[in-house]
C-alpha positions as a Markdown table, in Angstrom:
| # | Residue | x | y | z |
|---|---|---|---|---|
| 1 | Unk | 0.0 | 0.0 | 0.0 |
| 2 | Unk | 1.5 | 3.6 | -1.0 |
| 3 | Unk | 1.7 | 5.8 | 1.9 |
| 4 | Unk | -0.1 | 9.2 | 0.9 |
| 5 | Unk | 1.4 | 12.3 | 0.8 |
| 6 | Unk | 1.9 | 14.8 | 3.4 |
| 7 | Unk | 0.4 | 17.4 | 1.6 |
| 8 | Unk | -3.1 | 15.1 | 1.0 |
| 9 | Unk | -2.7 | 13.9 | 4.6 |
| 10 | Unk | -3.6 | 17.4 | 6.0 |
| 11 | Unk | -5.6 | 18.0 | 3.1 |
| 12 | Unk | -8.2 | 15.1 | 3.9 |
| 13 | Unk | -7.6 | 16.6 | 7.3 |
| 14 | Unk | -8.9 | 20.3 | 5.9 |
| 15 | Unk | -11.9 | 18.3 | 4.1 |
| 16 | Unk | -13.0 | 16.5 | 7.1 |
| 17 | Unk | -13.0 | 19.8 | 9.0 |
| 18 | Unk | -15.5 | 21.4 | 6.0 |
| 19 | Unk | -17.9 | 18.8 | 7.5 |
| 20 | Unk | -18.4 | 21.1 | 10.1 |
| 21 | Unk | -19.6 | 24.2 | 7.7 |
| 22 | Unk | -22.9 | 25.4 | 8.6 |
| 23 | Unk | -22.7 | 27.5 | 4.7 |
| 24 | Unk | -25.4 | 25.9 | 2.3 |
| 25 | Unk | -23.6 | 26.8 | -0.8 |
| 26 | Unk | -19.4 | 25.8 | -0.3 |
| 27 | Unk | -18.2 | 24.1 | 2.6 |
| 28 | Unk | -14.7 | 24.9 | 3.5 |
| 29 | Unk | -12.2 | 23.6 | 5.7 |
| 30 | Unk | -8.9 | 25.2 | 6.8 |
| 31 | Unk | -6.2 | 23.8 | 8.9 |
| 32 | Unk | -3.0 | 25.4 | 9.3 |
| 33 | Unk | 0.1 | 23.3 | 10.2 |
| 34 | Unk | 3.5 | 24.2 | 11.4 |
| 35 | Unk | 6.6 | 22.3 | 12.1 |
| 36 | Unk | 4.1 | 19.2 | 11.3 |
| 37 | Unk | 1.7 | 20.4 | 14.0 |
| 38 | Unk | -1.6 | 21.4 | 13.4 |
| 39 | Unk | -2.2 | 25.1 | 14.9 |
| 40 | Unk | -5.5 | 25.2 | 14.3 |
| 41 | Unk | -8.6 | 24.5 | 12.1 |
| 42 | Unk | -11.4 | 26.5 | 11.0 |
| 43 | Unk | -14.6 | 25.3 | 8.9 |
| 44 | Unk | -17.2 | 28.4 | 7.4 |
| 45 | Unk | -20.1 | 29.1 | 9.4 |
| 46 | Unk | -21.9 | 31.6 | 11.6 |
| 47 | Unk | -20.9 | 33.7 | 14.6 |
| 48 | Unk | -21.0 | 32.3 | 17.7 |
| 49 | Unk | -24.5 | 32.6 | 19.0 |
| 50 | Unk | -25.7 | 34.1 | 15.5 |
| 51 | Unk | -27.9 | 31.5 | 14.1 |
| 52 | Unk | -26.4 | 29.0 | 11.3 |
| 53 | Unk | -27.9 | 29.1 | 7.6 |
| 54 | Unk | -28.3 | 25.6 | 7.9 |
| 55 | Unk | -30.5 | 26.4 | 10.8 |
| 56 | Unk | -32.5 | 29.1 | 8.7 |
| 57 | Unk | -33.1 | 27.3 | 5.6 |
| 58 | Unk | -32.0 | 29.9 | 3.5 |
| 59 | Unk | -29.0 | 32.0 | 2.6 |
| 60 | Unk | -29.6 | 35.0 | 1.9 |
| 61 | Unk | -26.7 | 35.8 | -1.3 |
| 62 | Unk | -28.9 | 33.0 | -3.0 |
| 63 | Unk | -32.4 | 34.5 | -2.2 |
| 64 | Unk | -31.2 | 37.5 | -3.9 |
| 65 | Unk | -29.0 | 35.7 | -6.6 |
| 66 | Unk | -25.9 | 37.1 | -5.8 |
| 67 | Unk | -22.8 | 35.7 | -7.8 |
| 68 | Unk | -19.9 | 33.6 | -6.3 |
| 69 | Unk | -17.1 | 36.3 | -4.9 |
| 70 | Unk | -19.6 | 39.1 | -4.5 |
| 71 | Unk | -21.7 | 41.0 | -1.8 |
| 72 | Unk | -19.7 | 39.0 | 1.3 |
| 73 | Unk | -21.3 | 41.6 | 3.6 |
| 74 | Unk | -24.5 | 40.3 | 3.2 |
| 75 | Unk | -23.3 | 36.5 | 4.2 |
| 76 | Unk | -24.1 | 35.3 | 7.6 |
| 77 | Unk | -19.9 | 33.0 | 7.4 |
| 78 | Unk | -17.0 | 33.9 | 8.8 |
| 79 | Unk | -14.6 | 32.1 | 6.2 |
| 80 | Unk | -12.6 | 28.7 | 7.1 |
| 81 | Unk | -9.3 | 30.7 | 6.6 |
| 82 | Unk | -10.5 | 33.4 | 8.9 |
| 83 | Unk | -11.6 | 30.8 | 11.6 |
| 84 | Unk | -8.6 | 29.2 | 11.9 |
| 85 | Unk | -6.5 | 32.4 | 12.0 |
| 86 | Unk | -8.6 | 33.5 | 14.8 |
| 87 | Unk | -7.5 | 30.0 | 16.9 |
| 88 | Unk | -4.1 | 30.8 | 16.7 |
| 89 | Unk | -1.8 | 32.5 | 18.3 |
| 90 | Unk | 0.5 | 34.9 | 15.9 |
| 91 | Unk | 3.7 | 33.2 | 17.1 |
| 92 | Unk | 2.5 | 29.9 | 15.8 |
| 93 | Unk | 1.5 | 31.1 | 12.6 |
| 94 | Unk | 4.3 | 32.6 | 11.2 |
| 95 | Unk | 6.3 | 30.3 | 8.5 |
| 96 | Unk | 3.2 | 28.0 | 8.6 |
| 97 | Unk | 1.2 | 26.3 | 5.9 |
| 98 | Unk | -2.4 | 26.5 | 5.7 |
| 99 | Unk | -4.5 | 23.9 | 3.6 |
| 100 | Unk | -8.0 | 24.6 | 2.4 |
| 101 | Unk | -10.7 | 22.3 | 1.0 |
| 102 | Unk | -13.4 | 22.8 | -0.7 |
| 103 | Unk | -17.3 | 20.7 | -1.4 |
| 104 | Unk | -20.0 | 21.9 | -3.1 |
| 105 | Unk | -22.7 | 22.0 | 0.1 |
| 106 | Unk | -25.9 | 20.4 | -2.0 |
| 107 | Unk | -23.5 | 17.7 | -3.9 |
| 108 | Unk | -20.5 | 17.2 | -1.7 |
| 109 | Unk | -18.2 | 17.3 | -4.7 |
| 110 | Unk | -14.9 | 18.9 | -4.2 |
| 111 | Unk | -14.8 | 21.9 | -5.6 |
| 112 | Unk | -11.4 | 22.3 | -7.8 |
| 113 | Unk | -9.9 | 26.0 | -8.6 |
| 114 | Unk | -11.3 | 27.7 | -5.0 |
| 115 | Unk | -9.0 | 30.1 | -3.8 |
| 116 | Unk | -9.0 | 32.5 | -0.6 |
| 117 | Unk | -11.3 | 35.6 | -0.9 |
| 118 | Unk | -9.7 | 39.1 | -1.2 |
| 119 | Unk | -9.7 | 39.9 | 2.9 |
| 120 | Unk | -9.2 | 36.1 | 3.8 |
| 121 | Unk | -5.8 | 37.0 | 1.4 |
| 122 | Unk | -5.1 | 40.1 | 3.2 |
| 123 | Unk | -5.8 | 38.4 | 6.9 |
| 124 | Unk | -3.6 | 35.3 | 5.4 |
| 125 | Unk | -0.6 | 38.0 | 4.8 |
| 126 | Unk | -0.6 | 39.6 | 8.4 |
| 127 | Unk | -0.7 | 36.3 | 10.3 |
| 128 | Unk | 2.2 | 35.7 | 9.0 |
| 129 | Unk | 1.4 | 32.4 | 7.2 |
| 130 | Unk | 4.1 | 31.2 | 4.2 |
| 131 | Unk | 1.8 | 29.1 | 1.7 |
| 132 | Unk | -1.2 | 27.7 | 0.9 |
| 133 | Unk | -2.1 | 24.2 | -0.4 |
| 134 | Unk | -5.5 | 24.2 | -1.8 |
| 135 | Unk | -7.3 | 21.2 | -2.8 |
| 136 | Unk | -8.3 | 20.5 | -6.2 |
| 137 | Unk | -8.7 | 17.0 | -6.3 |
| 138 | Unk | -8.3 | 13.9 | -4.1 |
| 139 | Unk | -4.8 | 13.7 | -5.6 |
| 140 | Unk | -4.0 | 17.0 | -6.7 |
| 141 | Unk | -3.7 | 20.3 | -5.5 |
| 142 | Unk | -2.1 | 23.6 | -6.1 |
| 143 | Unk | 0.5 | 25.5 | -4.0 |
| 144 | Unk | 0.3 | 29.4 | -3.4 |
| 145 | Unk | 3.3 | 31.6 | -2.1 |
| 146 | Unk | 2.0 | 33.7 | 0.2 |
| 147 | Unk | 4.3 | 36.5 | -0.8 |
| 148 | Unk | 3.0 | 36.2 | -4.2 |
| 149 | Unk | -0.3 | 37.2 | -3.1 |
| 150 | Unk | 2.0 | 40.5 | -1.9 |
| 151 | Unk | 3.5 | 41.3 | -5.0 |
| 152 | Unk | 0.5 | 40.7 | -7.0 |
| 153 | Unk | -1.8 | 43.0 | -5.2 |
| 154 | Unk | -5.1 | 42.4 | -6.6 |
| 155 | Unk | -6.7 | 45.0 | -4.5 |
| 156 | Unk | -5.0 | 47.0 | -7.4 |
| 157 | Unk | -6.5 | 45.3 | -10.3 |
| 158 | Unk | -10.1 | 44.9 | -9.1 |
| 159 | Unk | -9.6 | 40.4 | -9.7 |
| 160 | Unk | -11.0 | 39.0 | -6.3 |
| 161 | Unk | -11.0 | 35.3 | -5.3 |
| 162 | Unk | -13.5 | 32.8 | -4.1 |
C-alpha cells in the first residue's frame, strides 16, 4: 500500500473539518500546520450565538442571486481561513502552511480551482502564514506563495477570489 502524501494527509484533514460548515452553498475547511503540528482548524459558518444558515433554511446571497465572490457583507460565514487564523496564536502562525478544501454544500463534490477571498488574502498575509495548499482534487492540489499574493496585489487590479 503507498503511503499518501503529506500534503493530502492534512488535506483530507482540511476536508474533514468542511464537514463542520454550517454554509449551504461551499463548505470549506482550513487547517494550518507548522513544524508538522496542526495550529489550528477553522470550517465556514456563523458567529457564535448568530444563528447557522443551515438552521434558517435559507441563505440569503442566494435568495437575492448574488454571484460567487460578490456581496460578502451580506453573508451570515466567517470564512474557514478566517476561523482558523482567529484559533491561533500569531507566534505559531508565522512560516506555517495552511490547507484549504473545498465541497460543493448540495452535492458534496470537491470543488477544484477555490482560492481565498480578497480579505481572507489580506488576513492570510498579516498572520504571517508562508503558503497555501488548496485542494483540487483527491490527488491534486495547487501551491500558493504567500508572498506572491503580496507582490501581486489584486486590490489594485479589481480580480478577487473565491
Amino acid at each position: 500500500m503507498e503511503r499518501v502524501s503529506k500534503e493530502n494527509y492534512y488535506l483530507d484533514i482540511a476536508q474533514t473539518v468542511s464537514k463542520r460548515s454550517t454554509c449551504l452553498r461551499k463548505h470549506f475547511g482550513a487547517i494550518i500546520v507548522k513544524n508538522d503540528s496542526i495550529v489550528s482548524t477553522g470550517y465556514n459558518g456563523a458567529p457564535r450565538g448568530r444563528a447557522n444558515c443551515t438552521d434558517l433554511c435559507f441563505c440569503l446571497r442566494d435568495k437575492l442571486n448574488i454571484p460567487r465572490g460578490e456581496r460578502y457583507e451580506l453573508c451570515r460565514s466567517i470564512h474557514a481561513e478566517a476561523n482558523a487564523i482567529i484559533a491561533a496564536s500569531r507566534a505559531d502562525m508565522i512560516g506555517s502552511t495552511l490547507y484549504l478544501a473545498c465541497t460543493d454544500g448540495k452535492t458534496g463534490d470537491l470543488v477544484p480551482g477555490t482560492s481565498s477571498c480578497a480579505m481572507c488574502k489580506r488576513t492570510i498575509i498579516n498572520a504571517g502564514i508562508e503558503k497555501i495548499i488548496i485542494r483540487d482534487s483527491e490527488t491534486e492540489y495547487r501551491v500558493i506563495n504567500v508572498t506572491d499574493w503580496i507582490y501581486d496585489d489584486d486590490s489594485l487590479s479589481g480580480k478577487f477570489g473565491y
